[in-house]
Backbone as JSON Lines, residues from 0, in Angstrom:
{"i":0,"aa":"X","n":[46.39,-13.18,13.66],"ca":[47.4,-13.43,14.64],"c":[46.92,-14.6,15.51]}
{"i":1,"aa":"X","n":[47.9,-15.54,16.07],"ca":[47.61,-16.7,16.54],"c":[48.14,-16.4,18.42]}
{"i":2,"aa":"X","n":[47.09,-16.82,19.12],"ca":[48.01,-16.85,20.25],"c":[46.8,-17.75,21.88]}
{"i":3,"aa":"X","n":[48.23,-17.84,22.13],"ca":[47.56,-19.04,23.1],"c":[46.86,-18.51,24.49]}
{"i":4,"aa":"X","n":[45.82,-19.38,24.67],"ca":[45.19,-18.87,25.49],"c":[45.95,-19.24,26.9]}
{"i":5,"aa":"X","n":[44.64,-18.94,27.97],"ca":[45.55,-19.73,29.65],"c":[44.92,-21.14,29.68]}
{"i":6,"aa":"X","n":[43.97,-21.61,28.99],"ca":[43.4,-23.2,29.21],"c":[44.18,-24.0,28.16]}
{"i":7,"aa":"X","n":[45.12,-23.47,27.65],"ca":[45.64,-24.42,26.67],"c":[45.39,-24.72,25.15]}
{"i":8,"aa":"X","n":[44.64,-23.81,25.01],"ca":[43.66,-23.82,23.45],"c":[44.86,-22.23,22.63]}
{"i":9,"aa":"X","n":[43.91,-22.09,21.62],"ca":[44.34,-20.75,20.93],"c":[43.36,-20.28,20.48]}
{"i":10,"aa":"X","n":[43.65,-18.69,19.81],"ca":[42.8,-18.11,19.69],"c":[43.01,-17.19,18.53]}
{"i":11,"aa":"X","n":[42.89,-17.35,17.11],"ca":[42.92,-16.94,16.22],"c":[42.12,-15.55,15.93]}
{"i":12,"aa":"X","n":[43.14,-14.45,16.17],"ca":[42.41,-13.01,15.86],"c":[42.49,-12.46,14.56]}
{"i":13,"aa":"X","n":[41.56,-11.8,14.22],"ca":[41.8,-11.14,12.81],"c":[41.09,-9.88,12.44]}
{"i":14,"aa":"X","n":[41.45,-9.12,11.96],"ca":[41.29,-7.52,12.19],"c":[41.42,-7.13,11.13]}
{"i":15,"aa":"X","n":[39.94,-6.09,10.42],"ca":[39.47,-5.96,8.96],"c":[39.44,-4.5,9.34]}
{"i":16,"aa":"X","n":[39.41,-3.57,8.18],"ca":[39.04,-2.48,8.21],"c":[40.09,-1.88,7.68]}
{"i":17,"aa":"X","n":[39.69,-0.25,7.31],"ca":[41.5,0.9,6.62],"c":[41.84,1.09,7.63]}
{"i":18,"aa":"X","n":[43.08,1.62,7.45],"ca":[44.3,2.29,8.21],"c":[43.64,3.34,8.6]}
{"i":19,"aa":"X","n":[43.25,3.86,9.78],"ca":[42.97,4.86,10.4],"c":[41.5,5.18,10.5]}
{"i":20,"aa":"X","n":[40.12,4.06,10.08],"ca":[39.19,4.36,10.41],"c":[38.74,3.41,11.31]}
{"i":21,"aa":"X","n":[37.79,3.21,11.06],"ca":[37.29,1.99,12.13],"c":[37.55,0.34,11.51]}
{"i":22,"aa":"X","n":[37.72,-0.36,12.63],"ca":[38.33,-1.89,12.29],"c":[37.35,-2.49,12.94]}
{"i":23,"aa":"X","n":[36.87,-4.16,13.08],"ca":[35.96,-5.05,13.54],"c":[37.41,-5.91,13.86]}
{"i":24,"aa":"X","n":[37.22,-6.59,14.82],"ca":[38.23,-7.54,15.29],"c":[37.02,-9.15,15.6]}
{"i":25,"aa":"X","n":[37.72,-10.19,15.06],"ca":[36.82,-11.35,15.36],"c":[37.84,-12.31,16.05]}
{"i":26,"aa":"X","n":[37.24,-12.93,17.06],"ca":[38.14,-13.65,17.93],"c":[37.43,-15.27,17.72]}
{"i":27,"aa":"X","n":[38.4,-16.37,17.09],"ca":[37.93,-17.56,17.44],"c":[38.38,-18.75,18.29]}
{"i":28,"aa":"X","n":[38.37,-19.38,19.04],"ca":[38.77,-20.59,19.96],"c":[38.88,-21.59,19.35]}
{"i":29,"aa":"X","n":[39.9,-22.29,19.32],"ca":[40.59,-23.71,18.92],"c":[41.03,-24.3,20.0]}
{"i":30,"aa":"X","n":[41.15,-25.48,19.9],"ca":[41.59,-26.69,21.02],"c":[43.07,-26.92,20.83]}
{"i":31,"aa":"X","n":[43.65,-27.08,19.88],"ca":[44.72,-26.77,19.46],"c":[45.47,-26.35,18.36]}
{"i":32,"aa":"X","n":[46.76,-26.37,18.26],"ca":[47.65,-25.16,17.56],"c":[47.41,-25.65,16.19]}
{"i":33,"aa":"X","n":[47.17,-26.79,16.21],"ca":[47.1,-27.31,14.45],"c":[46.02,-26.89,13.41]}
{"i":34,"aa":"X","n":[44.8,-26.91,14.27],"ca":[43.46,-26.38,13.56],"c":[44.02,-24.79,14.06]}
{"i":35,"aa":"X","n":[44.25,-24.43,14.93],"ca":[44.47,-22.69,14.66],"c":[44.91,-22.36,13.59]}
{"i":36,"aa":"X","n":[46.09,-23.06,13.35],"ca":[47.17,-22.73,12.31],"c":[46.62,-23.01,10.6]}
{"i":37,"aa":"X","n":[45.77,-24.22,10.57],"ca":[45.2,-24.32,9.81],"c":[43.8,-23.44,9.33]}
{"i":38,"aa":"X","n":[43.37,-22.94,10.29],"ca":[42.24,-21.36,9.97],"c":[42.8,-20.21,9.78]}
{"i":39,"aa":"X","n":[44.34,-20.09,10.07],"ca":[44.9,-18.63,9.97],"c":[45.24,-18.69,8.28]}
{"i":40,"aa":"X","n":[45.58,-20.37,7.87],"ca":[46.11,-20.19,6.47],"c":[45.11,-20.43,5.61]}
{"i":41,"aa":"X","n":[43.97,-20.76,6.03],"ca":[42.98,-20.2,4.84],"c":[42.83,-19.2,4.45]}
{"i":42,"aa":"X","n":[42.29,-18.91,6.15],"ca":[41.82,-17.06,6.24],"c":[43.1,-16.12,5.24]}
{"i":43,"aa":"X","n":[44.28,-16.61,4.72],"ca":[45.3,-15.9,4.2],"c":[44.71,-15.95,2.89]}
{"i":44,"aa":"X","n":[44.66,-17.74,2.68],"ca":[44.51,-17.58,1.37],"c":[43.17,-16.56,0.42]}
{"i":45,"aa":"X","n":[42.39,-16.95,1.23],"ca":[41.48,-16.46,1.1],"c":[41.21,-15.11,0.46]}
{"i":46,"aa":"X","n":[42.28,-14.06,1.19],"ca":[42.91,-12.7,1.43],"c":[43.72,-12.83,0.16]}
{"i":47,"aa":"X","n":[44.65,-13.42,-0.53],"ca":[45.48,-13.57,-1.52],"c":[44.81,-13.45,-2.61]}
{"i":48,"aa":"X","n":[43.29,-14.83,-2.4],"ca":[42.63,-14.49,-4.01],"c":[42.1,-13.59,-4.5]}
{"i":49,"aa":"X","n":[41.83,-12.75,-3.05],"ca":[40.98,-11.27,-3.48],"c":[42.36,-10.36,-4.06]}
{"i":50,"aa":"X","n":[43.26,-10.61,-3.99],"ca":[43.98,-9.54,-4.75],"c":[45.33,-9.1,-3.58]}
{"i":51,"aa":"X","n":[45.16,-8.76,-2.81],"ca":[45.58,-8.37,-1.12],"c":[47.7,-9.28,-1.36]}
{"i":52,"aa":"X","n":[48.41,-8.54,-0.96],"ca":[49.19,-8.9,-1.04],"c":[50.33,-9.8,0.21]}
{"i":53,"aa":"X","n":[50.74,-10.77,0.3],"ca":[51.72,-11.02,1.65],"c":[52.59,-10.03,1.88]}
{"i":54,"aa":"X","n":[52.31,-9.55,3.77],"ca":[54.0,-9.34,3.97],"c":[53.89,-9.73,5.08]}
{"i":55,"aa":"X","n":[55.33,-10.22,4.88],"ca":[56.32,-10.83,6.47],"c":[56.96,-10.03,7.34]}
{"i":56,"aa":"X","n":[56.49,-10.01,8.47],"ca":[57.26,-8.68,9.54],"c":[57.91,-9.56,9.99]}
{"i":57,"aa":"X","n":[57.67,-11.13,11.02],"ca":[58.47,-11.63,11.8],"c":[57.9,-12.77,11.8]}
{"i":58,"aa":"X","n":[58.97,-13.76,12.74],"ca":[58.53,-15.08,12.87],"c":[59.62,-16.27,12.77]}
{"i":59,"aa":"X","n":[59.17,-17.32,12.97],"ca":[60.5,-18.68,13.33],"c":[60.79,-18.8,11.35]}
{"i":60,"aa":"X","n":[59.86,-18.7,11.05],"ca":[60.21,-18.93,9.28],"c":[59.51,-18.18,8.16]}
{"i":61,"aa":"X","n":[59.91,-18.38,7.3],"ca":[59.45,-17.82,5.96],"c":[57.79,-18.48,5.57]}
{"i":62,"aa":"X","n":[57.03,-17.74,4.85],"ca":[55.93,-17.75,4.48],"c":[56.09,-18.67,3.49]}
{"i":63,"aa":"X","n":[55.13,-19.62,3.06],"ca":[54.71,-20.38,2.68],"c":[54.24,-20.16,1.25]}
């Protein structure tokens, strides 16, 4: 999940673990939305080659 900080940067979260046990959450800082956006869609792809499937809950557009 992508979201903006109060200095103007973002902050790319991402959250591993099963449904109902314990999760690790990693938080990273970007300067701006372009490199955020560009670490969230690795971090996807990344997730895709292992097998892991897309889904779309919401948003301005369709997945890529």
């Amino acid at each position: 999940m992508l979201q903006p900080d109060l200095l103007g940067g973002w902050t790319l979260l991402r959250e591993t673990g099963q449904i109902g046990g314990r999760s690790t959450v990693r938080r990273e800082q970007f300067m701006d939305h372009d490199s955020a956006l560009a670490a969230l869609e690795q971090a996807r792809d990344q997730q895709l080659k292992r097998g892991f499937q897309l889904m779309f809950s919401q948003g301005a557009e369709a997945p890529r």
